[in-house]
N, C-alpha and C positions, 0 to 999 in steps of 0.2 A: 237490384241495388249494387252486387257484387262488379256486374258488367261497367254500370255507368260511373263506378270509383276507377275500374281499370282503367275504361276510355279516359277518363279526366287525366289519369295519371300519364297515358301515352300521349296524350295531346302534349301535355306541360312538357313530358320528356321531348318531346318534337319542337317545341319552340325553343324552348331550352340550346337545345344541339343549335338549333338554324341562328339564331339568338348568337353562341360561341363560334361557330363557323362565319355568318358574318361579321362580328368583331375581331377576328382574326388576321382576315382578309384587310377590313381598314388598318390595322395597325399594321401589315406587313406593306401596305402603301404607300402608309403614313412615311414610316422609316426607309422605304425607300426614295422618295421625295426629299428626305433629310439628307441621305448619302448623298444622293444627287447633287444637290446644291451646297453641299460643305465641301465635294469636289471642285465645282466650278467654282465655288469661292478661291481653292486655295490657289486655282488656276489663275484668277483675274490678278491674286493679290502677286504670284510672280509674274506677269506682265507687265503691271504695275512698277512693280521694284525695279526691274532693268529698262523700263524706256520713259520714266518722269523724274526732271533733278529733282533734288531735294525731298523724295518721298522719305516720310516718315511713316506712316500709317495708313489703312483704311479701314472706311465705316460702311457695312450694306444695310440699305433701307430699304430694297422692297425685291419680291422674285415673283416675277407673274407669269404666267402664258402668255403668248404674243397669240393671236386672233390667228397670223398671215401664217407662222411658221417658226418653231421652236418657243423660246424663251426670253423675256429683255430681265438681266438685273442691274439695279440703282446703287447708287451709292456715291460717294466722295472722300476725297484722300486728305492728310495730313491736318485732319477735325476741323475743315475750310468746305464750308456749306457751297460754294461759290467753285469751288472745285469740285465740282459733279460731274460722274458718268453715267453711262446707259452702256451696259456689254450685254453681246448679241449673240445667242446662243443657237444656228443653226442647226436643219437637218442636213442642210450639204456640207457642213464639218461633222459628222455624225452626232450630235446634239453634244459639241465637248468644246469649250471656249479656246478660240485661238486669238483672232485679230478683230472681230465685228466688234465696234467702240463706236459711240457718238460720245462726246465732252462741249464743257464750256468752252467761250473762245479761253478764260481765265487758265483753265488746264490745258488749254492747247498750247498756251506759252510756256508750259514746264516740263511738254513730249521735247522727248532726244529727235534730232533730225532725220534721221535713220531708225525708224522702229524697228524692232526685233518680232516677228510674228511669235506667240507662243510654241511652235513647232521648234523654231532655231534657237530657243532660248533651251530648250530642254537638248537639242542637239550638244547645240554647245557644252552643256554641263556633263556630258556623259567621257 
């Protein structure tokens, strides 16, 4: 009787542990994922700022994995649904947002002539 209260108790203490070690693990991914992408947020939004007139604002709606390679995130500027992007987060920029953009023709009439890749933008400011 003695043996089979221990075992029960070493089992429970064993799921228990594996139970806290994998929850661990999720939530260190979790939060990393979140870095991740409050980084590239903050990246799109100064892209944003220096190369569309009249930026006011942006709004992201969605961060997925791309199938082919990296990441697509969505969004649109200046709370103008019609002004929508898709930025492109490659593994040959080491998965860190520079210039991969698709937009509407809408928002394409409000990019500056001369875009500033994010590279230059950050040069610049140093």
């Amino acid at each position: 009787m003695i043996v089979v209260k221990r075992k029960t108790y070493l089992n429970v203490g064993i799921i228990a542990l594996i139970l806290i070690v994998v929850g661990s693990y999720l939530i260190y991914k979790h939060n990393e994922k979140e870095k991740f992408y409050s980084e590239q947020k903050e990246r799109i939004t100064t892209y944003m700022k220096y190369n569309v007139k009249n930026y006011k604002s942006i709004t992201f709606t969605n961060f997925k994995r791309n199938p082919m390679d990296g990441y697509d995130i969505t969004g649109y500027i200046n709370n103008d649904k019609k002004l929508k992007f898709t930025a492109g987060i490659r593994s040959t920029e080491n998965y860190q947002f520079d210039v991969d953009m698709s937009y509407t023709d809408k928002l394409d009439n409000l990019m500056i002539k001369n875009q500033k890749t994010l590279t230059q933008i950050e040069k610049e400011k140093k």
